[in-house]
C-alpha positions in Angstrom: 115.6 82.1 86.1 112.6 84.6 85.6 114.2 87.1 87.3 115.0 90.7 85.8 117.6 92.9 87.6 115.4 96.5 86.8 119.1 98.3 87.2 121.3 99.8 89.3 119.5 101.6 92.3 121.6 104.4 93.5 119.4 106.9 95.5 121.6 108.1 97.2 124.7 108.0 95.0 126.4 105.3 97.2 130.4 105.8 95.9 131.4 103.0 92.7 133.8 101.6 95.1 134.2 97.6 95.9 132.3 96.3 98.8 132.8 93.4 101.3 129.6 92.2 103.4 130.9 93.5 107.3 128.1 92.5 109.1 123.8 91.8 109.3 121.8 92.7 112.0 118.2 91.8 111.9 116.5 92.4 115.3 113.3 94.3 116.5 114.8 97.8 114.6 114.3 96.0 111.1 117.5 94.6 109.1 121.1 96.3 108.8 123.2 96.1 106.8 127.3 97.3 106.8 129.2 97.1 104.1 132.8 98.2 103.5 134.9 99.5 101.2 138.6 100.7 101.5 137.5 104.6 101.8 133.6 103.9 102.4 131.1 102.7 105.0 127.6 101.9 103.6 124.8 101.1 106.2 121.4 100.1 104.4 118.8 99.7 106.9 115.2 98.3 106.5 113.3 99.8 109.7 109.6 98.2 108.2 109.0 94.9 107.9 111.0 92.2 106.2 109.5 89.0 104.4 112.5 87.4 104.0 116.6 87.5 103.1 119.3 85.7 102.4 123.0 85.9 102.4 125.1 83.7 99.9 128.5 83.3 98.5 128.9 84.7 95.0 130.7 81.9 94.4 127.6 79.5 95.0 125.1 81.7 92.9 127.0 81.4 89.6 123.8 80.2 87.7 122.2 83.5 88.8 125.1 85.5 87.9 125.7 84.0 84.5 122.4 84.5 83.6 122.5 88.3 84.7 125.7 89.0 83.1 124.1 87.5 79.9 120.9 89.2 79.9 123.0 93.1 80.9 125.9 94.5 80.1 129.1 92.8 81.4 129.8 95.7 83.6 126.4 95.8 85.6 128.2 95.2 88.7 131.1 97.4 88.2 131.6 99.6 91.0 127.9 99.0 92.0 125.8 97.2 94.8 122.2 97.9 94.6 119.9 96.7 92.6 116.0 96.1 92.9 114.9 92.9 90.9 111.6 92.7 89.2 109.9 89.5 87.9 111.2 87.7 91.1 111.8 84.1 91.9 112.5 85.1 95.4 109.2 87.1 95.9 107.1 84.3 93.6 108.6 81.7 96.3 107.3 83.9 99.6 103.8 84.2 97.9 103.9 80.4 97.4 105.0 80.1 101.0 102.6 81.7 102.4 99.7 80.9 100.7 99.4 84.1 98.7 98.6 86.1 102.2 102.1 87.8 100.7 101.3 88.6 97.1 104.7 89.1 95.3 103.3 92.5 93.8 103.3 94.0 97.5 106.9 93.4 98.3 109.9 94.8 96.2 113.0 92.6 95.7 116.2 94.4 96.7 120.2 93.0 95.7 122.7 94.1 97.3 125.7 92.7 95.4 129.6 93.0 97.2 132.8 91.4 96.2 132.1 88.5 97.8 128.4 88.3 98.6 124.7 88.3 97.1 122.3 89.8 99.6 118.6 89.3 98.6 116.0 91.3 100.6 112.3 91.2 100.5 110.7 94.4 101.7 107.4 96.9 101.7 109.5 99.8 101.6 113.0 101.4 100.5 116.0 101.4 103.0 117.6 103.8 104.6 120.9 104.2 103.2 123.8 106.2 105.1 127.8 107.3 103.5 130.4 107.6 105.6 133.8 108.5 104.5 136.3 106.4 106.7 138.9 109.5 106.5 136.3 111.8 107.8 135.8 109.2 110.9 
């Protein structure tokens, strides 16, 4: 695999909590995303356009994860669940795809990595990333 997790991405200091996948919404409004924790709701919403994402099992990515967990420190995904990834297979694949009309340069790859779920997200720009505090609700 050629591609380099760059780090955590936390701009908006989402809580160290663990996550579960809740629900993806990709209609005419861009691509949502809610994610759960005991105490926390995450929404991470693309309003620009998308290239491409996909939605797997952690469980059936292990050659991915291995080879991130050996490249990082064990911890990388402690308590965390974005990432952007540089050096991308996924972004490499939709310049391919298309001919190069997408050039993989253009495009950032984004990870969003829960308990049970690796979501990979190509996009022009960042998302919009909201908190809220279940208790608070």
């Amino acid at each position: 695999m050629d591609s380099k997790i760059v780090g955590d991405w936390n701009p908006v200091q989402v809580p160290k909590e663990s996550y579960e996948l809740e629900a993806i919404n990709y209609d005419n409004k861009g691509l949502l995303i809610r994610l759960e924790s005991i105490q926390t709701v995450v929404t991470i919403h693309f309003p620009g356009v998308i290239e491409g994402f996909r939605t797997t099992d952690e469980g059936n990515r292990w050659k991915t994860v291995s080879e991130i967990l050996s490249n990082h420190n064990k911890g990388i995904f402690a308590g965390r669940i974005l990432f952007k990834v540089s050096e991308s297979d996924f972004s490499k694949w939709i310049e391919s795809e298309s001919f190069t009309f997408i050039k993989k340069d253009d495009v950032t790859h984004y990870l969003i990595v829960t308990s049970n779920d690796l979501t990979d997200i190509l996009a022009y720009e960042d998302p919009i990333i909201s908190i809220y505090d279940k208790e608070k609700d």
